[in-house]
Every structure is written in structure tokens, then in C-alpha cells.
C-alpha positions as a printed Julia matrix, in Angstrom:
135×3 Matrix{Float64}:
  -6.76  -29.86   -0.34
  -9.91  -29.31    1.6
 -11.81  -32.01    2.87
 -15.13  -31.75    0.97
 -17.07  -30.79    4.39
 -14.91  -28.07    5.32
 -16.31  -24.34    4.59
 -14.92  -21.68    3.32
 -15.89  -17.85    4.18
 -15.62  -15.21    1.31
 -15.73  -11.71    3.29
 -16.14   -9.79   -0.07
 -18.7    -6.83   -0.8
 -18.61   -6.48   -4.56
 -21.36   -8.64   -5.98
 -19.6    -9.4    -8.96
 -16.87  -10.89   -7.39
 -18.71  -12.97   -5.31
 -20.16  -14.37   -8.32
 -16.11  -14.61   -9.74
 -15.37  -16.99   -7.16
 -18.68  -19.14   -6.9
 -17.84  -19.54  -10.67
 -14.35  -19.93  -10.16
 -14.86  -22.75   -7.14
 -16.97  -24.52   -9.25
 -14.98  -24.65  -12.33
 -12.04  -25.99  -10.12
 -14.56  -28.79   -8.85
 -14.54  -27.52   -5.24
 -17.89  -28.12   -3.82
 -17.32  -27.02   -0.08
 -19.91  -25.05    1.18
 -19.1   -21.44    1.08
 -20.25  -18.84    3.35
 -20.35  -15.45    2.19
 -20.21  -11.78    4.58
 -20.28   -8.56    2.67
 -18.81   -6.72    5.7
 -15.64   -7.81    8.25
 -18.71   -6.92   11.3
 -20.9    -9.27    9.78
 -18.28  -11.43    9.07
 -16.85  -11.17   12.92
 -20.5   -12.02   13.87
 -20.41  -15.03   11.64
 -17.08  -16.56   12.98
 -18.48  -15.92   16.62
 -21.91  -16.4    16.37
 -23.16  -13.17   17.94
 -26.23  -10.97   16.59
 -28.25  -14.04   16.01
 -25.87  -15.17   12.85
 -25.25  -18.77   12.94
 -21.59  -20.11   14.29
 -19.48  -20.79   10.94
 -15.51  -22.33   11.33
 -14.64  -22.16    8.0
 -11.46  -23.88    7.31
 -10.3   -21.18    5.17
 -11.04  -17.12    5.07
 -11.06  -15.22    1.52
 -10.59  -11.9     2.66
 -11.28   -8.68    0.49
  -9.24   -5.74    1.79
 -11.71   -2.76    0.75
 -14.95   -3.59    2.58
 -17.2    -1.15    4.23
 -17.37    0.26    7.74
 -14.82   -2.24    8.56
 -11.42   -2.73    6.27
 -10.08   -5.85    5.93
  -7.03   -4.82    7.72
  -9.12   -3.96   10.6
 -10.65   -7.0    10.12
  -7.77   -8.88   10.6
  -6.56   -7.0    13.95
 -10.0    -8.02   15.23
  -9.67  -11.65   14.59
  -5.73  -12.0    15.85
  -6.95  -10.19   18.9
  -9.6   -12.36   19.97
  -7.86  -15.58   21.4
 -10.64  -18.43   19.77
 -10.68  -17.34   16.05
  -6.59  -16.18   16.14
  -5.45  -19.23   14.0
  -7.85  -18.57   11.38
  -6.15  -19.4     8.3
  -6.61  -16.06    5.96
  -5.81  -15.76    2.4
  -6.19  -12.28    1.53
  -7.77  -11.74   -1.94
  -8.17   -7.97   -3.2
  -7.82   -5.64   -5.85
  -4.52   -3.59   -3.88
  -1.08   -4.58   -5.14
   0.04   -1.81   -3.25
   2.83   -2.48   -0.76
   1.63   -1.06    2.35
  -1.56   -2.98    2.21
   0.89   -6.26    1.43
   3.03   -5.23    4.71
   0.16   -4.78    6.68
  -1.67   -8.24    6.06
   1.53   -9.88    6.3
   2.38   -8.18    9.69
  -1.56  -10.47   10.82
   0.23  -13.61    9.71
  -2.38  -13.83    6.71
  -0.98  -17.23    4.71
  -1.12  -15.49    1.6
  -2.03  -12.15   -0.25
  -3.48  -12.47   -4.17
  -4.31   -9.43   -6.47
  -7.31  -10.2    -8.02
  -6.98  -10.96  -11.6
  -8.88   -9.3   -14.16
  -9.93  -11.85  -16.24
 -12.15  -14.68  -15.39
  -9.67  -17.45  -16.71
  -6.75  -15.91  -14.23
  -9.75  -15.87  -11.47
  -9.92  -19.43  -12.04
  -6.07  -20.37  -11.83
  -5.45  -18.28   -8.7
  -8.55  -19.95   -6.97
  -6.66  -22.88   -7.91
  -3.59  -21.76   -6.66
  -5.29  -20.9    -3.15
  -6.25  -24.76   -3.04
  -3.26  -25.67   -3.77
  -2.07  -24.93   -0.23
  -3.76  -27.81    0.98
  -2.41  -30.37   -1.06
């Protein structure tokens, strides 16, 4: 489980679904302080601290494949490539079940890749599932 002061970064441009998972964290009683980027640049920024953003190291990345300017997949490239932010851990949560968006996080050594549910009740169990890794 997460330590309580340990962040997590939600890189996730649909407003909606940003709500989904403040909602869903706080039904599952995680109160870590979550970070949110709407784009992987602003996101990138975030994680380095460039472009006046303030330095996050979030001890866990949400990441949204279907973002703008910058895909998540690209996303990912970026952050393997750059030798401080590399071991990220990465859970990739998106609306794409299909396969060739599965290969390709997997081939970034993302720890896990989760289809966003539709309803808020599944939401809440595969937030819960995410934790889960840390227990």
C-alpha cells in the first residue's frame, strides 16, 4: 500500500474521469495527495520540474493512453529515455483494450495496463485493485 505521504500523478485529460478517480480514491480511503496533468508535456514538466511547474515524484503514475499533443505511449518513451524518471512505476489506465496499445505499454515496462470500467462501482474496484500492488 502507499504510505499516506506518497503522491500519486493522474496524467488524464477527460475531466470526467479525473473526477472518476478523485471519487474513486476517496471511496477506497486513499488520501495521498494526487497530482493531476492533462497532457504527457505538462506531465514531463511536472516529473522534472521544468517550465516553472513544481518538482512532483509521485510514487505511482496513472497514465491515460489518448492524451493530446503527446500520447501516452509517447509519453512513456520519453520517461524510459530520460535516465532520472526511468523507474517510474506506471500503471496505465485507459479506455483501449486493443492489443497493440497493450503490446506497446508493456514493451515500456508499465507494471500494469487497466481498461477503464464503465461504471462507477467497477471504477472503484479497479482503483482498488491498482493499490493492491502495494500491499
Amino acid at each position: 500500500m502507499l504510505s499516506k505521504n506518497e503522491s500519486i500523478l493522474l496524467i488524464e485529460d477527460d475531466r470526467v474521469d479525473i473526477m472518476t478517480v478523485q471519487r474513486a480514491l476517496k471511496k477506497n480511503k486513499i488520501s495521498n495527495p494526487l497530482f493531476v496533468a492533462r497532457t504527457g508535456h505538462e506531465a514531463f514538466n511536472m516529473l522534472r520540474g521544468d517550465n516553472g511547474k513544481e518538482q512532483v515524484t509521485p510514487a505511482l503514475i496513472l497514465l491515460d493512453l489518448n492524451l493530446p499533443k503527446m500520447s501516452g505511449i509517447e509519453f512513456l518513451h520519453k520517461i524510459r529515455n530520460d535516465p532520472n524518471l526511468s523507474d517510474q512505476r506506471i500503471i496505465v489506465l485507459t479506455s483501449s483494450n486493443e492489443p497493440k496499445d497493450r503490446d506497446a505499454a508493456f514493451e515500456y515496462d508499465v507494471d500494469d495496463y487497466i481498461v477503464k470500467p464503465h461504471s462507477f462501482s467497477e471504477f472503484t474496484r479497479a482503483i482498488a485493485t491498482i493499490l493492491e500492488l502495494w500491499e
